[in-house]
N, C-alpha and C positions, 0 to 999 in steps of 0.2 A: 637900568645900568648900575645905578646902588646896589642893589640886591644881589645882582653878579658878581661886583667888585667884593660886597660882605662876604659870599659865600667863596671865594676866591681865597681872599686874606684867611679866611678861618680854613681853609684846606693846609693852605704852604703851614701856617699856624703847628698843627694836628702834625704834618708831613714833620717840619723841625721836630717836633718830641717823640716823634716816631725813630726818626736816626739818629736822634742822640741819646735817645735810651738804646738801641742796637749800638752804636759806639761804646756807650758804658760798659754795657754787656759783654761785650767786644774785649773791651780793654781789662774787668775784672776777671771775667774765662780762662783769658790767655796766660793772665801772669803764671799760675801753678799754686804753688801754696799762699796762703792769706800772710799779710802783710808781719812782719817780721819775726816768721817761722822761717827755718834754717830749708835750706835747697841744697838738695844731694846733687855734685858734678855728675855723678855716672847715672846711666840706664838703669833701671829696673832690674834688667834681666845680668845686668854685671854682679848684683848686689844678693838677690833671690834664686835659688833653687826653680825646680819645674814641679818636683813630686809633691804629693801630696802625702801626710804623714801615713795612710794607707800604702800607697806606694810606694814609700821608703821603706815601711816595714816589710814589706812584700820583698823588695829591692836585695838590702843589703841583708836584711835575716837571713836570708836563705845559704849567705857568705860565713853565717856561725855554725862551727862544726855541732852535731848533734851531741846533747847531754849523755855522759853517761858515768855511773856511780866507780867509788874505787872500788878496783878489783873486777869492772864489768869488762868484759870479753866482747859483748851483744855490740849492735850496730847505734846501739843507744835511742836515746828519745828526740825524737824531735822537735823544735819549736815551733809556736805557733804565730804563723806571719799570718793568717785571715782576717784578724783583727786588734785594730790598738786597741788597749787597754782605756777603758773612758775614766773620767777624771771626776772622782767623788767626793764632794765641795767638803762633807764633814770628817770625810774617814783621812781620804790622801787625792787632795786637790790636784797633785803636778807628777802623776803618775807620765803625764805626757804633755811635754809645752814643745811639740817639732813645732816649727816655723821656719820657713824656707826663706827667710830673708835674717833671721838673729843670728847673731854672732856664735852661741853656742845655744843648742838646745837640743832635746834627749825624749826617748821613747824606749818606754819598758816591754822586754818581747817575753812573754812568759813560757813555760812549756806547754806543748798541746797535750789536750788532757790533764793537767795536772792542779794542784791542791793550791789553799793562799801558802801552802809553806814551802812548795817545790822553788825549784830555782831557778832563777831570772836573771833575762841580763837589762843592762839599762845601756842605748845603742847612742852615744855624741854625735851632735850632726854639727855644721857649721855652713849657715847660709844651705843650708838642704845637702850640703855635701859631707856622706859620712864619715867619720873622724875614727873611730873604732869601740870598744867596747870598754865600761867602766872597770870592770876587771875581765883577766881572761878565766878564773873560773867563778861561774854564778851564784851568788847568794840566794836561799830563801828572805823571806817577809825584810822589806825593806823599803823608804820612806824620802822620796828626793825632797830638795824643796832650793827654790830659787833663793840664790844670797846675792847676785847683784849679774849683770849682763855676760859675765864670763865666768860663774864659778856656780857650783851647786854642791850641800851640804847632803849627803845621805846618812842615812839612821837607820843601823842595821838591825835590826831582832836575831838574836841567835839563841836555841837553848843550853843553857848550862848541864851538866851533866846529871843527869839522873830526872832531866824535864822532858816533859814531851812536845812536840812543835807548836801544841796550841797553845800553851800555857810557858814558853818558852819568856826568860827575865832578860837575858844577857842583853848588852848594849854594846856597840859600837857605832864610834863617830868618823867620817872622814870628808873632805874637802876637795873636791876635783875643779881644777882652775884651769879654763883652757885659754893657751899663748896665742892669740892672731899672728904673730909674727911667726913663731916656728911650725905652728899650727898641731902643738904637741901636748896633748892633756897631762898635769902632775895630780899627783895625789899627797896629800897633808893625813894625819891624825889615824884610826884603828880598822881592824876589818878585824868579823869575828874570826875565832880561831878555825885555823885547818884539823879537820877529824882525819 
C-alpha cells in the first residue's frame, strides 16, 4: 500500500509540473512581443503591403512610360521589370531596401538591355503601396542611401562636358522626404543638368 501511495504522490507530483509548465507556456506565447517592446494596435495586414519587391517591380514598372532620348520619334526603350537590381554591400548597398511594411522605401528599375550609365528610375513605395517615381525623367549612374525612415539622400553622377559616361566628375545632391500625412514626396538640393 506504501508503494502505491509513493508512486501515486510522485505521479500527481510529475502531473503539477507538467501543467504549470503548459500554463507558462501558455501565458508567455500568448502575450505577442517580449516584455516592454511596443505593440502595434492594428493588423499586420493594415500596416504591410502583399507584393513582394519582384512583384512590385513587375507591378508598377510596367505603369512607367517607356525611355526614349530627345528628339526620338521610336516607341522607345523599355524597362526592365524581370528583375530587382541586387544590392552590392561594397559598391551600392541600397540599390533596393522595398519593404512592404516601411514607411517609405524605393527600388531601382533600370532599362532592359542597358549600360551602368543608361537611365533609371528609383520607384517610392509606402507600406508596399507605390508612391510614384523619383523624378519624372531618369537619370544615369546614381546612388540612393537611407538618411532616416522617411527620406533618402541620392548621389547623382553626371558627365561634364567633354566627358564620357564612364569617366563622368559632375555631382549632384538631392534629398527626397516622403509626408505620411499627404502622402506626397518633396525634393531638396541638385539634379544633374538637363542636355
Amino acid at each position: 500500500m506504501y508503494l502505491a501511495n509513493t508512486k501515486l504522490s510522485s505521479l500527481k507530483s510529475r502531473l503539477r509540473i507538467i501543467v504549470f509548465g503548459a500554463l507558462l507556456t501558455l501565458l508567455f506565447t500568448s502575450c505577442g512581443a517580449p516584455f516592454g517592446a511596443e505593440q502595434s494596435s492594428s493588423t499586420p495586414s493594415q500596416q504591410c503591403g502583399t507584393l513582394t519587391d519582384q512583384q512590385a517591380l513587375e507591378k508598377y514598372g510596367q505603369q512607367i512610360p517607356p525611355y526614349t532620348w530627345d528628339g526620338d520619334t521610336s516607341e522607345g526603350a523599355p524597362w526592365d521589370t524581370s528583375k530587382v537590381p541586387e544590392n552590392i554591400p561594397t559598391k551600392n548597398p541600397e540599390l533596393n531596401t522595398y519593404d512592404p511594411c516601411a514607411e517609405f522605401s524605393w527600388i531601382t528599375m533600370d532599362l532592359k538591355n542597358g549600360t551602368g550609365s543608361s537611365p533609371a528610375h528609383l520607384l517610392f513605395f509606402s507600406h508596399g503601396e507605390f508612391i510614384g517615381v523619383a523624378e519624372q525623367k531618369p537619370f544615369g549612374k546614381f546612388v540612393p542611401h537611407r538618411l532616416s525612415p522617411t527620406s533618402v539622400e541620392v548621389r547623382y553622377v553626371y558627365p561634364k562636358a567633354d566627358e564620357c559616361n564612364a569617366c563622368a566628375t559632375g555631382r549632384a545632391i538631392s534629398v527626397y522626404t516622403f509626408d505620411p500625412q499627404t502622402r506626397q514626396v518633396s525634393r531638396t538640393g541638385e539634379l544633374p543638368p538637363v542636355n
